[in-house]
Structure formats: structure tokens, C-alpha cells
N, CA, C and O atoms as a Tinker XYZ file with bonds, in Angstrom:
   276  protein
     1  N     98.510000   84.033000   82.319000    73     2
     2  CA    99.128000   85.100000   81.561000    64     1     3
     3  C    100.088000   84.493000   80.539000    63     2     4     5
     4  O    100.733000   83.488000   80.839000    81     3
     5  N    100.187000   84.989000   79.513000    73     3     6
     6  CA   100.745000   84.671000   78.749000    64     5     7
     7  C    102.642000   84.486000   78.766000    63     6     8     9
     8  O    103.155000   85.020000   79.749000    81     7
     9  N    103.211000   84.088000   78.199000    73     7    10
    10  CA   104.737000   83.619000   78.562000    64     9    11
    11  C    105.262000   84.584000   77.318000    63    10    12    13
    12  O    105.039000   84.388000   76.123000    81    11
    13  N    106.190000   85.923000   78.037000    73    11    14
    14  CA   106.996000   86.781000   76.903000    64    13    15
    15  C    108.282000   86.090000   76.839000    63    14    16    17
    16  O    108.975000   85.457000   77.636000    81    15
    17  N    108.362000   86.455000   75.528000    73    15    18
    18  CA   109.854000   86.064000   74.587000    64    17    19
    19  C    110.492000   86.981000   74.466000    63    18    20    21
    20  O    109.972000   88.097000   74.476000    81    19
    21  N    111.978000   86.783000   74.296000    73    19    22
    22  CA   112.727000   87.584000   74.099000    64    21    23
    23  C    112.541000   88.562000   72.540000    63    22    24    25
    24  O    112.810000   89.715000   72.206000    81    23
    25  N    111.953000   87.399000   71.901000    73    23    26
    26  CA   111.816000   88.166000   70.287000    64    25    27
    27  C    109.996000   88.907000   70.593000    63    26    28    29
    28  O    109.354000   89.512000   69.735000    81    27
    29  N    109.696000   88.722000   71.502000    73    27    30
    30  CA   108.650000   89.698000   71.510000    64    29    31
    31  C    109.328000   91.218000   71.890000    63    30    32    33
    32  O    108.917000   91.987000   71.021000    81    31
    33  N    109.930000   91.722000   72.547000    73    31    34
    34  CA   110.954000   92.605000   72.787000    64    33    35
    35  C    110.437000   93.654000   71.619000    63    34    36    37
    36  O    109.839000   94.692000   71.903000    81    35
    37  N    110.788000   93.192000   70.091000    73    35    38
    38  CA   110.983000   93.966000   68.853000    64    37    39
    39  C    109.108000   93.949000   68.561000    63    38    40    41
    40  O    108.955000   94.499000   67.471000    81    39
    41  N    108.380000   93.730000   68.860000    73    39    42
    42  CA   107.017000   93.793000   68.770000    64    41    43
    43  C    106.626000   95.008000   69.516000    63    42    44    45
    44  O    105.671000   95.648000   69.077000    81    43
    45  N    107.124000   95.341000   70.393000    73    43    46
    46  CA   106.638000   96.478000   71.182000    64    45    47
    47  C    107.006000   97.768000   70.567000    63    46    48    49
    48  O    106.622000   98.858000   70.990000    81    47
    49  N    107.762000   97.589000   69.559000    73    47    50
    50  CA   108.246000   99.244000   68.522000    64    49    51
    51  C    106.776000   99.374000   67.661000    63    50    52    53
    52  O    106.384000  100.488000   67.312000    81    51
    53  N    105.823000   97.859000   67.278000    73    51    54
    54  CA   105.214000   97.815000   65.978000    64    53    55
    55  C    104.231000   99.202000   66.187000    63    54    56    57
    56  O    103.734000   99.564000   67.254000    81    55
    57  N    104.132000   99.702000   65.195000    73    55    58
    58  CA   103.278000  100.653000   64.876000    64    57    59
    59  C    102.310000  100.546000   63.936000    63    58    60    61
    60  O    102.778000   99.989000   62.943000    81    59
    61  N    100.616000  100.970000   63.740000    73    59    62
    62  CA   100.636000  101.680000   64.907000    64    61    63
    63  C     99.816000  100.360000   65.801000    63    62    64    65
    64  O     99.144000   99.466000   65.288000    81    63
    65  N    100.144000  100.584000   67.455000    73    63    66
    66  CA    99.962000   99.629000   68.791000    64    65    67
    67  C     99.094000  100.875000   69.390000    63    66    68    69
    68  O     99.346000  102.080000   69.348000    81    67
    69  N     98.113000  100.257000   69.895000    73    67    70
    70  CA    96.944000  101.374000   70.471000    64    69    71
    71  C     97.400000  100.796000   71.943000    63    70    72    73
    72  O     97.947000   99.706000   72.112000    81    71
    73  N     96.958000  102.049000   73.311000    73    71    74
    74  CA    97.072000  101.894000   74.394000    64    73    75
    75  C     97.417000  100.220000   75.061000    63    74    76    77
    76  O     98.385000   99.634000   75.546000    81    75
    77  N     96.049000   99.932000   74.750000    73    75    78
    78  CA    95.583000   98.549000   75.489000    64    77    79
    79  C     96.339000   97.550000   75.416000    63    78    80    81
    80  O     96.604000   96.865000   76.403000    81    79
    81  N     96.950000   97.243000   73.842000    73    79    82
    82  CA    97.717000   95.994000   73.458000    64    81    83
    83  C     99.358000   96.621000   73.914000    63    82    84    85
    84  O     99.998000   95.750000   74.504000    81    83
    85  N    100.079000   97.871000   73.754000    73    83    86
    86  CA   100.378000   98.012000   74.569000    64    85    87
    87  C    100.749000   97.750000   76.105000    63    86    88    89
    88  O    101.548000   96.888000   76.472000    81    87
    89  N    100.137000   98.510000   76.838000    73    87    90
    90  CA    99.486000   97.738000   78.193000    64    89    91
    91  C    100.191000   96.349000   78.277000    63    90    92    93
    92  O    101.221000   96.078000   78.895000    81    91
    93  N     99.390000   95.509000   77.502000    73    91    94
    94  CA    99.411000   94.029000   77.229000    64    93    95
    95  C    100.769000   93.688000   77.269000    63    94    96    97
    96  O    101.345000   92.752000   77.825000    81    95
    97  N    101.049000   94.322000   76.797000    73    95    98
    98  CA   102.648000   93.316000   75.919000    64    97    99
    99  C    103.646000   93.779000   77.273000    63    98   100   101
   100  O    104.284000   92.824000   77.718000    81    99
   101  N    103.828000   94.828000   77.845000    73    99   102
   102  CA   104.814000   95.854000   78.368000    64   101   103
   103  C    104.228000   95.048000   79.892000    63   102   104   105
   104  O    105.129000   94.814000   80.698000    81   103
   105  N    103.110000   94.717000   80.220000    73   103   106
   106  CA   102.428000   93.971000   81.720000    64   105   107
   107  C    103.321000   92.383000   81.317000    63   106   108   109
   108  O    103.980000   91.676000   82.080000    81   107
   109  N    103.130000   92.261000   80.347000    73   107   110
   110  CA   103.181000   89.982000   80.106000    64   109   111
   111  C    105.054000   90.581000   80.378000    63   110   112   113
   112  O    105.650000   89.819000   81.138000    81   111
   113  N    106.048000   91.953000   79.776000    73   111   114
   114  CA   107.362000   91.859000   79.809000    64   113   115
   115  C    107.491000   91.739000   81.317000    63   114   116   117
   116  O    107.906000   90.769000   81.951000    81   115
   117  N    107.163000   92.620000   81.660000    73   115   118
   118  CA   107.327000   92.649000   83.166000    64   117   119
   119  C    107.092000   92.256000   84.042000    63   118   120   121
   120  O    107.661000   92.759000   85.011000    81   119
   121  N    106.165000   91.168000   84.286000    73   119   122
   122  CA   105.732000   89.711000   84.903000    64   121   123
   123  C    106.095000   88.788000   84.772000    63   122   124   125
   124  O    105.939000   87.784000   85.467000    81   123
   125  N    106.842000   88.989000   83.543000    73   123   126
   126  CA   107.966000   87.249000   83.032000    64   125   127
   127  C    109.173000   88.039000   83.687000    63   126   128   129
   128  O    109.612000   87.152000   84.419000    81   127
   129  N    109.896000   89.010000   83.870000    73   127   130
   130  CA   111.115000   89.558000   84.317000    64   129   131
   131  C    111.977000   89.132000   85.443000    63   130   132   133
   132  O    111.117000   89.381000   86.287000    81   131
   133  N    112.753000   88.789000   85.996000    73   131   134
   134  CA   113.460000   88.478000   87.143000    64   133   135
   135  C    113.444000   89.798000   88.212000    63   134   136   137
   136  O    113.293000   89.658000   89.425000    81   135
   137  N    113.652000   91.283000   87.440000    73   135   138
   138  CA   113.395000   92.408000   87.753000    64   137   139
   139  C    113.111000   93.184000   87.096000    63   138   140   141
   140  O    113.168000   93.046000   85.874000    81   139
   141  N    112.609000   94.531000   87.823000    73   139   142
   142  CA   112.292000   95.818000   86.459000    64   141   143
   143  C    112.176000   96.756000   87.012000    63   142   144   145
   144  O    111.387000   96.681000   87.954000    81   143
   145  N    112.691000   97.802000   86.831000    73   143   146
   146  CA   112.230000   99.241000   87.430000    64   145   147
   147  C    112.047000  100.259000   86.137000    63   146   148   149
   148  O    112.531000  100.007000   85.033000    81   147
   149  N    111.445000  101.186000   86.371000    73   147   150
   150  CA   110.954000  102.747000   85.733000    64   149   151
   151  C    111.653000  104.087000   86.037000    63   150   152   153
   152  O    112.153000  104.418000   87.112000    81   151
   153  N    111.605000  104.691000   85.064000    73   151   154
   154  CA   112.665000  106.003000   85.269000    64   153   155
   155  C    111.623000  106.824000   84.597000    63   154   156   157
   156  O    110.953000  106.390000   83.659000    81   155
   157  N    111.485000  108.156000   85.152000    73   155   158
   158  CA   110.340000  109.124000   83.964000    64   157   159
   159  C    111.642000  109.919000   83.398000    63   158   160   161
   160  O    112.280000  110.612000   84.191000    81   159
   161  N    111.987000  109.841000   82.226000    73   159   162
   162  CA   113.052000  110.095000   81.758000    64   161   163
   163  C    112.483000  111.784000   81.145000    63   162   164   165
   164  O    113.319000  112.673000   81.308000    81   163
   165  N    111.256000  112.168000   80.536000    73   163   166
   166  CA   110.887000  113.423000   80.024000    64   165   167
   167  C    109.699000  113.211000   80.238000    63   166   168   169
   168  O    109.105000  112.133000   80.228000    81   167
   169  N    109.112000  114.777000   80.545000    73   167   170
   170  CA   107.662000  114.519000   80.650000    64   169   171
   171  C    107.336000  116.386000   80.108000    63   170   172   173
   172  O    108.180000  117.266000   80.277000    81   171
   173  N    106.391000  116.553000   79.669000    73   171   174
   174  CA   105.854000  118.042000   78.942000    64   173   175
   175  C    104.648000  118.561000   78.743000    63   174   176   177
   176  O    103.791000  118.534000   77.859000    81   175
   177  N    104.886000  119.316000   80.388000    73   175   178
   178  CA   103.082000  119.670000   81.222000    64   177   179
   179  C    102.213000  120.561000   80.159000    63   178   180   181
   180  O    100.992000  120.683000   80.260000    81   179
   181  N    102.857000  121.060000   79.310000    73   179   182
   182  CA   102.338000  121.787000   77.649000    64   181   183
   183  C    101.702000  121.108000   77.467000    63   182   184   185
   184  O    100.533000  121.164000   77.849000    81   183
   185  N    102.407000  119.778000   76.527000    73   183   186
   186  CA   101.763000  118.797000   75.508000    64   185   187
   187  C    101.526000  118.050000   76.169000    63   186   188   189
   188  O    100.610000  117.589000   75.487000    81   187
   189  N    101.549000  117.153000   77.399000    73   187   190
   190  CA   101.359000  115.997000   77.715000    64   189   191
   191  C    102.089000  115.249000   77.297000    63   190   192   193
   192  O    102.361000  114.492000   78.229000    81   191
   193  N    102.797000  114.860000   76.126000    73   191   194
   194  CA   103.997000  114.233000   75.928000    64   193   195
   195  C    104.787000  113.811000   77.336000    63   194   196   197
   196  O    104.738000  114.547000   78.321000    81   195
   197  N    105.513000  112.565000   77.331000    73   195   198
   198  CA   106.259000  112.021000   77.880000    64   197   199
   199  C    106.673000  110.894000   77.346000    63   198   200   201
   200  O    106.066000  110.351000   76.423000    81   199
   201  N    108.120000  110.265000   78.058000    73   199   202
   202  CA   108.818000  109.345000   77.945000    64   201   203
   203  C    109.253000  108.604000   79.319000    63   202   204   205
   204  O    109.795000  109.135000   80.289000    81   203
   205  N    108.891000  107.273000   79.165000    73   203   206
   206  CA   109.439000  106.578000   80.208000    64   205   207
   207  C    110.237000  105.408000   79.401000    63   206   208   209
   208  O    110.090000  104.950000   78.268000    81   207
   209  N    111.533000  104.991000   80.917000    73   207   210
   210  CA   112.547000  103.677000   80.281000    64   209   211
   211  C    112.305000  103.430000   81.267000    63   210   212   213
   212  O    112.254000  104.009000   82.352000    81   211
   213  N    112.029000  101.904000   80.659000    73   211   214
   214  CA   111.977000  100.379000   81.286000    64   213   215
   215  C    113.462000   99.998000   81.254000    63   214   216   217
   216  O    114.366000  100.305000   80.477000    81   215
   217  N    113.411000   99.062000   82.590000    73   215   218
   218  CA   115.072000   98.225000   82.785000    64   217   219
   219  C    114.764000   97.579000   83.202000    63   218   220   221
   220  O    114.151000   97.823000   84.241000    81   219
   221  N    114.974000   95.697000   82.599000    73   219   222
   222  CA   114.544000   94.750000   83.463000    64   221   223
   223  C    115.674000   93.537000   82.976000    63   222   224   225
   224  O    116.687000   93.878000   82.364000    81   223
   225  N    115.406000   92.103000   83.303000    73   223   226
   226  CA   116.228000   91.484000   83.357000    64   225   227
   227  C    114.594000   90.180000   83.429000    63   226   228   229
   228  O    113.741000   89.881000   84.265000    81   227
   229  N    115.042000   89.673000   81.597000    73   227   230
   230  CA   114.384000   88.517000   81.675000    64   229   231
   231  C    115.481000   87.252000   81.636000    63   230   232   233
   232  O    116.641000   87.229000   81.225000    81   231
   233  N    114.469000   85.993000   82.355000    73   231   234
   234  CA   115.199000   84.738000   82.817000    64   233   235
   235  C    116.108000   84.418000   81.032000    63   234   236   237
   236  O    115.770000   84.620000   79.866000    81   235
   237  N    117.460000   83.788000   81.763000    73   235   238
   238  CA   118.205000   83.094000   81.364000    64   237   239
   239  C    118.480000   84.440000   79.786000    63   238   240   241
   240  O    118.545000   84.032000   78.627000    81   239
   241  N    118.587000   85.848000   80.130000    73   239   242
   242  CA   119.158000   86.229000   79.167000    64   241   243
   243  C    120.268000   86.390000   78.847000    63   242   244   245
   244  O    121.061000   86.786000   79.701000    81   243
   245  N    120.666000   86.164000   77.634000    73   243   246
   246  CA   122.392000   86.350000   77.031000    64   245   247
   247  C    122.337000   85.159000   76.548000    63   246   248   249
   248  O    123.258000   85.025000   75.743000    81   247
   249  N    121.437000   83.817000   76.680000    73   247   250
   250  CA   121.344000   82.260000   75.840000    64   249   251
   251  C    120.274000   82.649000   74.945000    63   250   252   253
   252  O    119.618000   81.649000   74.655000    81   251
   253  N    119.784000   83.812000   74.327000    73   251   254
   254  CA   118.490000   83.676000   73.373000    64   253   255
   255  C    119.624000   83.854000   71.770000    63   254   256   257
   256  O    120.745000   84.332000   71.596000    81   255
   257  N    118.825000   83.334000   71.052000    73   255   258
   258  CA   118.921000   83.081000   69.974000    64   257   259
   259  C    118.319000   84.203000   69.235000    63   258   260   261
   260  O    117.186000   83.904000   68.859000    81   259
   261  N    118.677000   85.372000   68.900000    73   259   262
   262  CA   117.797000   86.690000   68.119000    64   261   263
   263  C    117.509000   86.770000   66.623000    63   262   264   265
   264  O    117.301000   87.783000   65.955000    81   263
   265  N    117.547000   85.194000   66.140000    73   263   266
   266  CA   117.395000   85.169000   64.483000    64   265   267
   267  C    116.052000   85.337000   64.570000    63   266   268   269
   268  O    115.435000   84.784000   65.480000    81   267
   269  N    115.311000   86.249000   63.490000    73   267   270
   270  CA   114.115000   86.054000   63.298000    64   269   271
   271  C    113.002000   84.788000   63.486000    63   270   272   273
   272  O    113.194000   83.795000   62.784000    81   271
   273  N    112.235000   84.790000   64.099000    73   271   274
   274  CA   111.199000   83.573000   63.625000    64   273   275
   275  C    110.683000   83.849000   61.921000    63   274   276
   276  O    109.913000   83.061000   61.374000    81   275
């Protein structure tokens, strides 16, 4: 599996990201993580719409460097 970065973080806003790569990116955050849990923060049995927050804790954060590559 691939090794997530902290500057991958800002990749997961890119639009537009279809399901799968998605998936991808949000599975590689949370497998590199020290921890992580889920909250269903809104959900809307109408539309199907929903929102979930992620909370996790990747290794050795607060030493990353957030200048652009």
C-alpha cells in the first residue's frame, strides 16, 4: 500500500475525485494513521446526502513541513 503524506491531506478536497480514488486516498490516510475514528455528523433520508468527519493522528505529526511541493 502506498505511504500517505501529510501534504496528501489537501488532495482529498481536489475536485472533481470520483468514488474509487476517493476510497483510495481516505483507505492509504487511515492505514498510515496511529489512530482514527468516524462520526456521522449529518445524514438526509430525502436526498441521501450525508456527511461524515474523520479524526486521526498521523505518525510524527506537528514535525511536517506544509510548504507546497
Amino acid at each position: 500500500m502506498a505511504r500517505f503524506h501529510i501534504h496528501d491531506v489537501r488532495l482529498l478536497e481536489s475536485s472533481p475525485t470520483s468514488p474509487a480514488d476517493l476510497r483510495m486516498k481516505i483507505g492509504e490516510m487511515i492505514s498510515n494513521s496511529t489512530g482514527a475514528r468516524a462520526r456521522v455528523d449529518a445524514i438526509n433520508p430525502e436526498t441521501g446526502e450525508y456527511r461524515v468527519v474523520l479524526q486521526g493522528t498521523l505518525p510524527t505529526a506537528g514535525r511536517w513541513d506544509w510548504t507546497p511541493r
